[in-house]
NUDRENGU-368160 format. One record per residue (C-alpha): residue number from 1; residue in one letter; x, y, z. Coordinates in pm, 1 decimal. Each point is the difference from the previous one (the first is absolute). Example, Ala and Ser with C-alpha at 12.3 -4.5 7.8 and 13.67 -1.06 7.14 Angstrom:
! NUDRENGU-368160
SITE   i aa       xx       yy       zz
SITE   1  A   1230.0   -450.0    780.0
SITE   2  S    137.0    344.0    -66.0
***
This chain:
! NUDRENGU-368160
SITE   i aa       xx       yy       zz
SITE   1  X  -2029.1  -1460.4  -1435.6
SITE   2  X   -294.2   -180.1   -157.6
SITE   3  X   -247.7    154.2   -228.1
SITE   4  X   -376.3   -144.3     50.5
SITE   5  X   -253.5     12.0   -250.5
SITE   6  X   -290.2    113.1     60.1
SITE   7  X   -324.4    -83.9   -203.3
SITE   8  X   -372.4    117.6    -15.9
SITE   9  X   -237.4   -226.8    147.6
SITE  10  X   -276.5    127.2     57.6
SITE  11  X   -227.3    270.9   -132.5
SITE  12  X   -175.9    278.9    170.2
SITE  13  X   -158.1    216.9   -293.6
SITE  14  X     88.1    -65.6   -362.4
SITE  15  X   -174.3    322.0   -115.3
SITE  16  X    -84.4     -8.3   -345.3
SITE  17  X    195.8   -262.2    -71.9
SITE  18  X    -44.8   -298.0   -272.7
SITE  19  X    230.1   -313.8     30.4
SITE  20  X    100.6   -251.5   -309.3
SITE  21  X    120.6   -367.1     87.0
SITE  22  X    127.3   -135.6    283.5
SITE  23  X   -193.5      5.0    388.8
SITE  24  X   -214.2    291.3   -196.4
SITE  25  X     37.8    198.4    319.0
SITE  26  X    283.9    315.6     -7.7
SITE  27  X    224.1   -158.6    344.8
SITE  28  X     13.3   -358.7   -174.8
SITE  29  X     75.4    102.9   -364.9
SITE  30  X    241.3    268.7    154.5
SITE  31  X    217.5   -281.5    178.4
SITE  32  X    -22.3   -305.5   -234.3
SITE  33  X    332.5     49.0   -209.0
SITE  34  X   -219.4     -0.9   -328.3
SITE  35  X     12.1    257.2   -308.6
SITE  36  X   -308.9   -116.5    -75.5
SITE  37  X   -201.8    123.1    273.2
SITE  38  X    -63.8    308.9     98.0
SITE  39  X   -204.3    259.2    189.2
SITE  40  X   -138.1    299.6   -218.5
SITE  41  X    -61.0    325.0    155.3
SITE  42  X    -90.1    351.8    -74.7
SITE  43  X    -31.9    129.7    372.5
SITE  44  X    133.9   -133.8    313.7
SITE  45  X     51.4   -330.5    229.3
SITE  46  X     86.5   -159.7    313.1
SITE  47  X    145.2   -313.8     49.7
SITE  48  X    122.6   -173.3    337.3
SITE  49  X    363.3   -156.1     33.6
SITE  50  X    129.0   -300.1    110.7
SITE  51  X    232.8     51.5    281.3
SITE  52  X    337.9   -122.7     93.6
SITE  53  X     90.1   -127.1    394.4
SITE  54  X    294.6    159.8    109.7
SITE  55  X    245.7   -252.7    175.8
SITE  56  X    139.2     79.5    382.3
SITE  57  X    282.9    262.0    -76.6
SITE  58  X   -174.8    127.9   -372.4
SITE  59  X   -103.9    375.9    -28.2
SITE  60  X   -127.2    166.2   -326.8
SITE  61  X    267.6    202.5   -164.6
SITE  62  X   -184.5    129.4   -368.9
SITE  63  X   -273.0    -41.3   -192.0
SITE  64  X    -42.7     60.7   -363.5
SITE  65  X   -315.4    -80.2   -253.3
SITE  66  X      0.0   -164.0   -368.0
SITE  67  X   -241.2    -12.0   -281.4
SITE  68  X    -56.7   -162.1   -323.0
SITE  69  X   -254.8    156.1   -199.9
SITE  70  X    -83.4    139.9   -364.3
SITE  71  X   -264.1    227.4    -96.5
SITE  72  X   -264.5   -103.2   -216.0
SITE  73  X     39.0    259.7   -252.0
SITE  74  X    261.5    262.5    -62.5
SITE  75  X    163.1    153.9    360.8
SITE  76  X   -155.9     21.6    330.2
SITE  77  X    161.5     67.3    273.3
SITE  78  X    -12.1   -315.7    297.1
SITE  79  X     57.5     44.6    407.0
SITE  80  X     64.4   -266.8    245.0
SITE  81  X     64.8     78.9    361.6
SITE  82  X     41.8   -234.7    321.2
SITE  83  X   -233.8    175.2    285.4
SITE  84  X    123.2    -75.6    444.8
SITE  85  X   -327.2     -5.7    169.2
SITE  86  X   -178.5    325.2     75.5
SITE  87  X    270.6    217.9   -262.5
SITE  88  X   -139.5    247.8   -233.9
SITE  89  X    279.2    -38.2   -229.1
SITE  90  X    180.5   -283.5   -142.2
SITE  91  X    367.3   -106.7    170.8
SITE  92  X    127.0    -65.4   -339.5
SITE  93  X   -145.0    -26.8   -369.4
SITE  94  X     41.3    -66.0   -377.3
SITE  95  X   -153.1    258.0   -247.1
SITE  96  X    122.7    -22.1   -334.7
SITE  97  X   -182.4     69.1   -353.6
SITE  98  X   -131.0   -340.2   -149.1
SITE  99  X     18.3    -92.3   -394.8
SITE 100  X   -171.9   -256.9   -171.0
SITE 101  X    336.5   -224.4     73.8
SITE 102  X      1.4   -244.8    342.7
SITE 103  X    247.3    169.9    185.4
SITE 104  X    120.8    -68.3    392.4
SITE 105  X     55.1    347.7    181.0
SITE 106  X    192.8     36.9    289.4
SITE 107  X    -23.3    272.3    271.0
SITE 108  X    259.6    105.1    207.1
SITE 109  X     58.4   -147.8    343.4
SITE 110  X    -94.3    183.1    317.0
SITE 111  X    136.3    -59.2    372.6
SITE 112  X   -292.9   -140.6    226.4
SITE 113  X     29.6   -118.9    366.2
SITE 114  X   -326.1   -203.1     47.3
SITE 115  X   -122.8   -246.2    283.4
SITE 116  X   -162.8   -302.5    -87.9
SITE 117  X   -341.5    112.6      8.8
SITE 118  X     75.9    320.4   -226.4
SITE 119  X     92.4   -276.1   -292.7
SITE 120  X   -253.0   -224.5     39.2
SITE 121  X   -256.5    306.1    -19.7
SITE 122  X    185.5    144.8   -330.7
SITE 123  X   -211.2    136.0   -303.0
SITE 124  X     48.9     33.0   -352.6
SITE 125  X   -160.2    242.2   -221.7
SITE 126  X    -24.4     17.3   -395.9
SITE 127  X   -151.0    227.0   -207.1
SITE 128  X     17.7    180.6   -369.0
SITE 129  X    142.9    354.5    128.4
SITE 130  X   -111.9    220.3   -330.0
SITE 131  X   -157.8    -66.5   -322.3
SITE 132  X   -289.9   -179.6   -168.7
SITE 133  X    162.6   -340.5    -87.5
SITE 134  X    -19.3   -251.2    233.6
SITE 135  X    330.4   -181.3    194.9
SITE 136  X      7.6   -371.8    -40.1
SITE 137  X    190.3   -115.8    379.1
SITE 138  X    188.2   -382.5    -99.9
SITE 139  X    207.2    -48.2    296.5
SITE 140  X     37.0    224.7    334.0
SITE 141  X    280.9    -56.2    268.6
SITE 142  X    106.0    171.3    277.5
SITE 143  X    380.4    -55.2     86.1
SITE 144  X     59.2     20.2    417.4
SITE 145  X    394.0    -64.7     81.7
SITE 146  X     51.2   -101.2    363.0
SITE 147  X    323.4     -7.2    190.3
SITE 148  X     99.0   -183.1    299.1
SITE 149  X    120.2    157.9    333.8
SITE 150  X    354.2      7.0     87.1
SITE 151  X    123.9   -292.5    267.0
SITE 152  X    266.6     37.9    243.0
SITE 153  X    145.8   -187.4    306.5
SITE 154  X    177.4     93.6    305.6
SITE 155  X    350.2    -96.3     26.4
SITE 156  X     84.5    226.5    324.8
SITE 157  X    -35.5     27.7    271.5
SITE 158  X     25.5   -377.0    135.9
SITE 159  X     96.5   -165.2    309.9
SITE 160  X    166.1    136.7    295.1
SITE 161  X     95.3    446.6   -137.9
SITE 162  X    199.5    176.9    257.9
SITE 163  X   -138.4    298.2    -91.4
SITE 164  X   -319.8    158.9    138.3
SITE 165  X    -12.1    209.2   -344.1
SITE 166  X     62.8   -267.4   -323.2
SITE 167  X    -58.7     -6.5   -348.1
SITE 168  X   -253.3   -175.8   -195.1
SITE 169  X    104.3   -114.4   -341.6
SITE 170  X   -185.1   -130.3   -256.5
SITE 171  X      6.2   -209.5   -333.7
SITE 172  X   -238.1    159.7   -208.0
SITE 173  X   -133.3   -134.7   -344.3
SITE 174  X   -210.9    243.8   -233.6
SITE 175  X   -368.6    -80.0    -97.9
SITE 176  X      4.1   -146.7   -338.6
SITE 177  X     21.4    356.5   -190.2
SITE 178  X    308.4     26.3    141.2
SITE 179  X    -29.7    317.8    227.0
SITE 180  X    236.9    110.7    261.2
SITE 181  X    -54.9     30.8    371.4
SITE 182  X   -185.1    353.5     63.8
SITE 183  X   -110.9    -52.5    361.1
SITE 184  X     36.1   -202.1    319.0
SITE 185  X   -168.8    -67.8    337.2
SITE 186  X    182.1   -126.6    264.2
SITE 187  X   -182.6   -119.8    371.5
SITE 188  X    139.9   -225.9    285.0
SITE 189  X   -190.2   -165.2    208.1
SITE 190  X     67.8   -224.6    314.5
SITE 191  X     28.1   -388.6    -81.3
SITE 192  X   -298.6    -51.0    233.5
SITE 193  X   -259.7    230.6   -187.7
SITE 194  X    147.7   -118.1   -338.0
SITE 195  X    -49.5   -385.5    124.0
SITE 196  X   -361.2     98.4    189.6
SITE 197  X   -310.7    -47.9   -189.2
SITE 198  X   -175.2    224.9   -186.6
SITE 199  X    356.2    152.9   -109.8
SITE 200  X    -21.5    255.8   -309.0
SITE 201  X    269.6    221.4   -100.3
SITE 202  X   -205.3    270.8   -121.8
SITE 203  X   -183.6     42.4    344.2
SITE 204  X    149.0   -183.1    253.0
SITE 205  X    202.0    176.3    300.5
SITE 206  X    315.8    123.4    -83.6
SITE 207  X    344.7     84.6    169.0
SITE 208  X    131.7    180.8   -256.4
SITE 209  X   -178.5    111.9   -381.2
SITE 210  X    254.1    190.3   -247.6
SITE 211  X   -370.2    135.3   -186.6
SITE 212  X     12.4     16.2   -379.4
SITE 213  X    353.8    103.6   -111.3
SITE 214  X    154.7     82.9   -403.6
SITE 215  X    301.1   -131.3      8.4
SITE 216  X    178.0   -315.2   -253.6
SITE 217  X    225.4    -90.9    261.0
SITE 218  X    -31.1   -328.9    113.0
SITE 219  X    170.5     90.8    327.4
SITE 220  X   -231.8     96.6    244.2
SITE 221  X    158.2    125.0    337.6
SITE 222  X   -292.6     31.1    301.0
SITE 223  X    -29.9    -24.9    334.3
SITE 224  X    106.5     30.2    299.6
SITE 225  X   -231.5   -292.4    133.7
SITE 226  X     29.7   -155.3    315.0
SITE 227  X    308.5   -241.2    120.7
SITE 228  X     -3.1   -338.2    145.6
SITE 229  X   -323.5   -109.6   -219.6
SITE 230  X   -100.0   -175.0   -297.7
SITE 231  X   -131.7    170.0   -273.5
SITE 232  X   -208.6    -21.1   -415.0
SITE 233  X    152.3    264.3   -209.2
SITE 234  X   -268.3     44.5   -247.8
SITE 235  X     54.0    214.2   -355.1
SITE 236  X   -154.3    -12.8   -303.3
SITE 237  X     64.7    236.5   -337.1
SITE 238  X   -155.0     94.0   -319.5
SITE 239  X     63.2    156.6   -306.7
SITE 240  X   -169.2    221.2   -169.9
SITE 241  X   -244.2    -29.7   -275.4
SITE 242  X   -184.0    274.2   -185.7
SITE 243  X    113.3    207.4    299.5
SITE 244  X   -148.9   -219.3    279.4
SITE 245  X    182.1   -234.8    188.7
SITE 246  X    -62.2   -346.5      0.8
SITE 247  X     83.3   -172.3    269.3
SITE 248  X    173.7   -349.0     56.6
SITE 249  X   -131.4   -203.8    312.1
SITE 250  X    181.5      2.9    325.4
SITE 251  X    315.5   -193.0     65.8
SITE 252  X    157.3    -49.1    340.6
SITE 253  X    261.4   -146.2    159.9
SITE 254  X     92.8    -59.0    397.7
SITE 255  X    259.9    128.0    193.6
SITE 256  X     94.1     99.9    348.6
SITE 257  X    202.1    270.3    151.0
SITE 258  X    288.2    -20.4    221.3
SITE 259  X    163.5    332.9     22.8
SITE 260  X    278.6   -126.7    263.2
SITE 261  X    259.6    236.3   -123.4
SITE 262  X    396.9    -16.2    -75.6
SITE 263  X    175.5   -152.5    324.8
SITE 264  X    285.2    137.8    147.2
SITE 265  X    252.7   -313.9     97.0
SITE 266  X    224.9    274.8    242.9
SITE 267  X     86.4    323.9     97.1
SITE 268  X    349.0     90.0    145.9
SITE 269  X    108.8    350.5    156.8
SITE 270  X    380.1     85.9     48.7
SITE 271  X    139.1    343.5    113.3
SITE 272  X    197.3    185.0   -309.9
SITE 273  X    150.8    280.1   -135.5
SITE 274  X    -73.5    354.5     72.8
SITE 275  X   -199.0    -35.9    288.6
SITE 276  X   -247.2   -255.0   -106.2
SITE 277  X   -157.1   -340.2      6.6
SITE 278  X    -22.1   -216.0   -306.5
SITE 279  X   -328.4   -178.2    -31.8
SITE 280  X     45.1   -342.4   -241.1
SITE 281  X   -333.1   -125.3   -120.2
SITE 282  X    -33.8   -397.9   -174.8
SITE 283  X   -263.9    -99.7   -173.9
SITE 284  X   -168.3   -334.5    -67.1
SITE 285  X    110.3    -96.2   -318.9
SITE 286  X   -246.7   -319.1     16.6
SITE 287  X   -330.1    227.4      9.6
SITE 288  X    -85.0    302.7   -199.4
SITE 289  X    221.9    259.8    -58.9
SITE 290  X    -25.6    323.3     79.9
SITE 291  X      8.1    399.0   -130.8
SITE 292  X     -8.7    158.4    363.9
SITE 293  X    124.7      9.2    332.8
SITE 294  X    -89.4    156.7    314.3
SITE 295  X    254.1     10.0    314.6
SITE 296  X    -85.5     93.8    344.1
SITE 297  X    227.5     69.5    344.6
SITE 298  X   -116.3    -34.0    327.7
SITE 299  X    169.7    140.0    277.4
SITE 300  X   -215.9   -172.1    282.1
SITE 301  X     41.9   -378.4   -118.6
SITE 302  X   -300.1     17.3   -219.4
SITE 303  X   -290.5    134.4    199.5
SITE 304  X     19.4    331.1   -272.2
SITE 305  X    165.8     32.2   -356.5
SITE 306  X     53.9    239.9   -204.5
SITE 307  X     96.1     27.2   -369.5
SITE 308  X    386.5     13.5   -171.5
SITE 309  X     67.8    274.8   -184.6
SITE 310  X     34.9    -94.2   -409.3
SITE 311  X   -134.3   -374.9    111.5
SITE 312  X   -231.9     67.7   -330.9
SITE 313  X   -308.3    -61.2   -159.7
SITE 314  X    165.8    -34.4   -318.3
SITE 315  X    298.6   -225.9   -139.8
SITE 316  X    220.9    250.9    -89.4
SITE 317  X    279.7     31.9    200.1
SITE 318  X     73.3    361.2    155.4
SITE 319  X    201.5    243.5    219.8
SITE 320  X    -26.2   -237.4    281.9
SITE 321  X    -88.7   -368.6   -122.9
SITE 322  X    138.9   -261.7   -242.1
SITE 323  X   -299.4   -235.5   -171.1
SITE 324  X     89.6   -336.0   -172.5
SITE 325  X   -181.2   -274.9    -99.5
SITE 326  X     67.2   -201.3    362.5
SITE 327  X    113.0    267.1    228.9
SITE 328  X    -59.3    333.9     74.5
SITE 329  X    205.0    217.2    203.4
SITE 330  X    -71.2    343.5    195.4
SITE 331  X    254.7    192.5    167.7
SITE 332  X   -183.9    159.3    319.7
SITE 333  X    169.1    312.2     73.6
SITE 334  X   -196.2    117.3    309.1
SITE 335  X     41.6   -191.8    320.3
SITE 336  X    109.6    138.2    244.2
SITE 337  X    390.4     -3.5     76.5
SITE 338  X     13.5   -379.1    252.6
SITE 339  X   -361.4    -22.4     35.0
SITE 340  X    -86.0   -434.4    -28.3
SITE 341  X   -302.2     -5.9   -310.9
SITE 342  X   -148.4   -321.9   -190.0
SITE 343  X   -168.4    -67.5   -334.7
SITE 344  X   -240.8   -122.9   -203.7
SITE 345  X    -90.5    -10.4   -387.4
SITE 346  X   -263.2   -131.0   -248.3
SITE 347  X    -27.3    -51.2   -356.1
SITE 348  X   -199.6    152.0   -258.2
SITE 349  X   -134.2   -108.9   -331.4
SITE 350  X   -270.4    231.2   -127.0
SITE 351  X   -330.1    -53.3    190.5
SITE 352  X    159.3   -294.9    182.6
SITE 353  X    196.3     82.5    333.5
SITE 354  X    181.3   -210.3    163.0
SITE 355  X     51.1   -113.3    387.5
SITE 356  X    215.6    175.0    242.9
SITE 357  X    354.0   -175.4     69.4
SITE 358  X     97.2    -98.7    307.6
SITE 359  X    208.9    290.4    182.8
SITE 360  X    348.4     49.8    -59.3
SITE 361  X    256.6    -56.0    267.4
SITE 362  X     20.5    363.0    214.0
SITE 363  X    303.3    149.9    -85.6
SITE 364  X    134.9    369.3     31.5
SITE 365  X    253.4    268.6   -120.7
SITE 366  X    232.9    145.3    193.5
SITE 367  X    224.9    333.0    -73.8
SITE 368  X    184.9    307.4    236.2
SITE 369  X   -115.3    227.7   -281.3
SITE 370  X   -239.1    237.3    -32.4
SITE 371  X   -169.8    -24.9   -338.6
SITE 372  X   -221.9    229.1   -244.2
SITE 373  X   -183.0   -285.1   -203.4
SITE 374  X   -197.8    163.0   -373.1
SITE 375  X   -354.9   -171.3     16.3
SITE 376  X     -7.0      0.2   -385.3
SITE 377  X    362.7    -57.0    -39.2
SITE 378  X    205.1   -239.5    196.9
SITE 379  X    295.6     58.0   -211.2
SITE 380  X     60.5    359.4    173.8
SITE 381  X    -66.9   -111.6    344.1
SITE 382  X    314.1     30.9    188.7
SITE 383  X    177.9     64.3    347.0
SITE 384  X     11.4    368.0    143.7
SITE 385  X    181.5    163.1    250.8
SITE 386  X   -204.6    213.6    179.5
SITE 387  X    149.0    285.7    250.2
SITE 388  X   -287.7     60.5    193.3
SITE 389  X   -301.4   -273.5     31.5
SITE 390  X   -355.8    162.9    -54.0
SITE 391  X   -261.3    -72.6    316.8
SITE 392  X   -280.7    -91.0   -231.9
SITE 393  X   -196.3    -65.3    342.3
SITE 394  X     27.0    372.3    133.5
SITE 395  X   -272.1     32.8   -394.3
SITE 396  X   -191.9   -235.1   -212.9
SITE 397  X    -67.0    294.4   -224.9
SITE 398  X    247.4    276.4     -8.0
SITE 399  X    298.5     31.8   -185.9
SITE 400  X    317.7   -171.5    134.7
SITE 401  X    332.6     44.2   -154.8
SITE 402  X    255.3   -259.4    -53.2
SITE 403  X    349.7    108.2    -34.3
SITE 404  X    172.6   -260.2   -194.8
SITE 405  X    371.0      1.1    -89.5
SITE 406  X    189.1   -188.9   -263.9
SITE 407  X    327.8     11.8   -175.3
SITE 408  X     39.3    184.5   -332.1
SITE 409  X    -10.6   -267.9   -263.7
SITE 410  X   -247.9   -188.3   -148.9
SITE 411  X   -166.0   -118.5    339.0
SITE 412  X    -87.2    358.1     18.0
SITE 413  X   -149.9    -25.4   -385.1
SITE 414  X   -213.4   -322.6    134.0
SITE 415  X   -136.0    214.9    278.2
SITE 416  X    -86.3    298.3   -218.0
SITE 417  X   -220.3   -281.2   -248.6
SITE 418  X   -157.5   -117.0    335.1
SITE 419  X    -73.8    356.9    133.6
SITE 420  X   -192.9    108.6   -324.2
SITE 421  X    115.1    237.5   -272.9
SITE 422  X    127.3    331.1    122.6
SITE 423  X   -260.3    311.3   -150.7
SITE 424  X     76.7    354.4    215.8
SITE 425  X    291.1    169.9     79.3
SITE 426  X    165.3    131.6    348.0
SITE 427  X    210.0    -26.2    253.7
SITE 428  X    155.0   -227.0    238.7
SITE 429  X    157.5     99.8    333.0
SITE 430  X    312.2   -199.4     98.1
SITE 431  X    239.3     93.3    265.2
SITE 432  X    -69.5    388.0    -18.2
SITE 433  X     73.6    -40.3   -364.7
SITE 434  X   -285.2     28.2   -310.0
SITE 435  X     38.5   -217.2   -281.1
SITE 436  X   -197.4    -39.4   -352.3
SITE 437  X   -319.4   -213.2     40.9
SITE 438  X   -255.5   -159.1   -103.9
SITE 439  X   -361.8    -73.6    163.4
SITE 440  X   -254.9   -308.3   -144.3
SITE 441  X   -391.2     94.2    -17.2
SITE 442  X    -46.3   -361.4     51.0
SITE 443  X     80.9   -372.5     30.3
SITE 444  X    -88.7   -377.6      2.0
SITE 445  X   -117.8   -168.6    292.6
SITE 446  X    306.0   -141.5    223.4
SITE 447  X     46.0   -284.1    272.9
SITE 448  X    208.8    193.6    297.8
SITE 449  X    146.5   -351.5    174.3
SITE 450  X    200.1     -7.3    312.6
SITE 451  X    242.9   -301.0    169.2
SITE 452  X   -247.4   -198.7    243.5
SITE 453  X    233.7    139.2    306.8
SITE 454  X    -86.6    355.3    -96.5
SITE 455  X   -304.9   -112.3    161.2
SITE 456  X   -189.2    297.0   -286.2
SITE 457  X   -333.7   -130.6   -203.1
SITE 458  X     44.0     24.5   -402.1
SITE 459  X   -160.1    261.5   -186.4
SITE 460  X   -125.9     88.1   -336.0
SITE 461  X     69.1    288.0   -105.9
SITE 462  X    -88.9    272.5   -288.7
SITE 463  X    275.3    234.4    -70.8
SITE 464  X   -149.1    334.1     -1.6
SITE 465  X    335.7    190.6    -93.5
SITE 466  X    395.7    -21.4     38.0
SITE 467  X    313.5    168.9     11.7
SITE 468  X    336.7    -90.7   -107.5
SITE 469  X    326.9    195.6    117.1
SITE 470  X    379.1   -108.8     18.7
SITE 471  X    235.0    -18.9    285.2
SITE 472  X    393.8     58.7   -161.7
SITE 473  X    273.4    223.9     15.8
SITE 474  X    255.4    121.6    237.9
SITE 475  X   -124.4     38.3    415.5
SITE 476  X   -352.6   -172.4   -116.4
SITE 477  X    -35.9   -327.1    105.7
SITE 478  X    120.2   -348.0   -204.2
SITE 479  X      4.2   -331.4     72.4
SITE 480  X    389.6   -167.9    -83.5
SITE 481  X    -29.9    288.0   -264.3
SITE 482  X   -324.1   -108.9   -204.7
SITE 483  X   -267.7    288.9    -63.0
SITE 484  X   -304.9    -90.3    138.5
SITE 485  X   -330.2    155.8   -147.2
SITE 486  X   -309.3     42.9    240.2
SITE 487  X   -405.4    -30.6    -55.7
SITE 488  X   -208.1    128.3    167.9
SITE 489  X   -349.1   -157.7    -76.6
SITE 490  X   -340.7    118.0     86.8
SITE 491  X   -207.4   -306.2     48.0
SITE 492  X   -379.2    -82.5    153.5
SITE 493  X   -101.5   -306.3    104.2
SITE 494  X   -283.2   -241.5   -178.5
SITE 495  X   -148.7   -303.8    -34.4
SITE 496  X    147.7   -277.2   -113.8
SITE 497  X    -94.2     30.5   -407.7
SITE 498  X   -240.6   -287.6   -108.5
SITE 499  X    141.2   -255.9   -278.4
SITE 500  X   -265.8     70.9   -226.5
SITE 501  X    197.7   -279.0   -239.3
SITE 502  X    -62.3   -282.1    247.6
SITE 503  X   -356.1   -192.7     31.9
***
């Protein structure tokens, strides 16, 4: 910071005043450093002040006034007060009671933010405040401290940002008083506006303005703003000072966006385990990694797609999907049993997405079973038996009943945990016998699929209710003596659920 000095010179009314020594005018023996001279005055004056230029970057901070003065006789009580053009009352003052000792008083200092033309129009008043004895006025100052902006410089973004939604940062510097950053202003502009003529921050078209924002954080995310183009990333900060801030001048710095996202070197598709197709996604490990990845089957060599179930918009892995660093996997549950499908896959890294892959290689599954697939749960899909196959086709919307059969151990368990808990009580009708029951209000949402030669579409299917009963015991039927337990499920056919996960 840097405290100016201000001195009288010039005078607008000396009032009653007398003057000993020096210029022999109350400005010039006010300002001249000299005990001997002096202004004497029993009323009031005004003087003029000299005036201090404030530098690019330099804004007033406070302001305080000084006197050295005695009183001719006795006490008297002395006032000096520094005046901003067209105010009533002084910005900040001295007032002290005089003796008949030379004595420098010093008032306290008050916060000012003034432009240039409010200092060079400054005032100061003095004047005997009470009593008969006059004031003798040796030396006035007034004491303005200025402070200097902060400065700051772009460091990011720069070059070629593969992101259509970066990060500014900043080095910032406090003014001289040392503040903090308070505030910020961020704008981008295209590289030909910022290069055209006539170019000015503060008014000139923008593609994207942050507006005035508190914040210290010299981290300044913004955007999105358009890819494939060059760009001026403009900011400029302030701190604050006497609870306005002061602002630094704009920095910039140049950058373009390329938001090609996270490449996918190869995607493979093999048939596996429990009816299913294992979908092997590589990444790129040259370009930029990524935290997401959508894959798609097509069952018509690419002329429609359609999303993966628990391909994911996050990188967690999950029911269905492994996520690493290079590869992602996704096991893909719900083609049909021998139908020929292909694949494709992109990358993800937050606002950057990636190009589709080439397709896989077609490949298929192929199985004589007839399977009841979980659409939340692949680890309780399994093969059924079923004694009697529903005709879905004879209704889209009534209730069909599947009756499934299954040994009693824990195959029979898996089916119950696919099926849905068990809630009611009743009975169940086997062979002319009754047998102990119980009937579910509700289910999940199951894949019916059939062995392509059945030559039957697959369903989805919401299980509305079941039944469970036993077949055992002497003259009932068994299979190389094994009790066999029979459901008998109430199902209605839907729409395939969405993936609300994928994206």
């Amino acid at each position: 910071m840097t405290v100016n000095v201000l001195r009288p010179n010039g005078t607008i009314s000396a009032g009653d005043a007398t003057f000993s020594g020096g210029a022999g005018n109350f400005h010039g023996n006010t300002s001249d450093d000299s005990d001997t001279s002096y202004a004497e005055l029993g009323t009031q004056a005004t003087l003029s002040l000299g005036t201090v230029t404030l530098a690019a970057g330099e804004v007033t901070k406070q302001v305080r006034v000084r006197q050295r003065v005695r009183s001719v006789s006795s006490t008297a009580t002395s006032f000096a007060g520094v005046y901003k053009s067209g105010d009533s009352f002084e910005t900040a003052k001295v007032q002290n009671t005089a003796t008949t000792t030379i004595t420098t008083y010093t008032g306290s200092y008050v916060p000012v933010t003034w432009t240039q033309s409010q200092i060079d129009g400054l005032t100061l008043v003095a004047w005997r405040l009470a009593g008969s004895v006059d004031v003798r006025f040796v030396e006035l100052y007034v004491d303005l401290v200025t402070a200097t902006v902060p400065t700051l410089t772009v460091d990011a973004p720069t070059g070629t940002v593969t992101t259509s939604a970066p990060t500014a940062s900043i080095a910032y510097a406090p003014g001289s008083d040392g503040g903090p950053k308070t505030h910020h202003r961020l704008k981008v502009f295209t590289n030909a506006v910022a290069t055209g003529g006539g170019f000015d921050p503060e008014t000139s078209a923008n593609i994207y303005d942050s507006g005035i924002v508190a914040s210290s954080s010299v981290s300044i995310p913004f955007g999105p703003v358009v890819d494939g183009t060059s760009h001026r990333c403009y900011v400029k900060a302030a701190q604050t000072i006497n609870g306005t801030p002061q602002w630094s001048t704009w920095a910039n710095s140049t950058f373009t966006v390329d938001t090609t996202g996270p490449d996918v070197t190869s995607i493979t598709a093999v048939p596996s385990a429990g009816g299913s197709i294992t979908v092997t996604v590589n990444r790129n490990t040259g370009g930029p990694a990524w935290d997401a990845v959508t894959v798609e089957r097509s069952f018509d060599s690419g002329s429609t797609w359609e999303f993966v179930r628990g391909a994911t918009v996050t990188s967690a892995s999950n029911e269905f999907a492994t996520f690493a660093a290079n590869t992602f996997t996704v096991v893909d549950a719900e083609v049909p049993n021998g139908r020929s499908v292909i694949y494709r896959a992109r990358g993800k890294l937050t606002t950057q997405v990636g190009d589709w892959s080439a397709n896989s290689a077609a490949t298929s599954w192929s199985s004589q079973a007839i399977w009841l697939k979980s659409i939340d749960d692949r680890d309780v899909s399994r093969t059924v038996t079923l004694q009697v196959v529903p005709d879905y086709s004879l209704s889209e919307t009534q209730t069909q009943t599947v009756a499934i059969q299954t040994e009693t151990t824990t195959a029979a368990t898996d089916l119950e945990a696919l099926l849905g808990p068990p809630r009611r009580v009743g009975i169940f009708h086997v062979l002319g016998a009754t047998h102990p029951v119980t009937v579910a209000d509700g289910g999940s949402t199951l894949l019916l699929q059939y062995p392509a030669t059945h030559g039957l579409t697959d369903r989805y299917l919401t299980v509305t209710g079941y039944s469970q009963g036993f077949i055992a015991g002497p003259g009932q039927q068994t299979v190389t003596n094994i009790s066999l337990r029979l459901f008998s499920v109430e199902t209605v056919t839907v729409a395939r659920p969405a993936d609300t996960a994928s994206s």
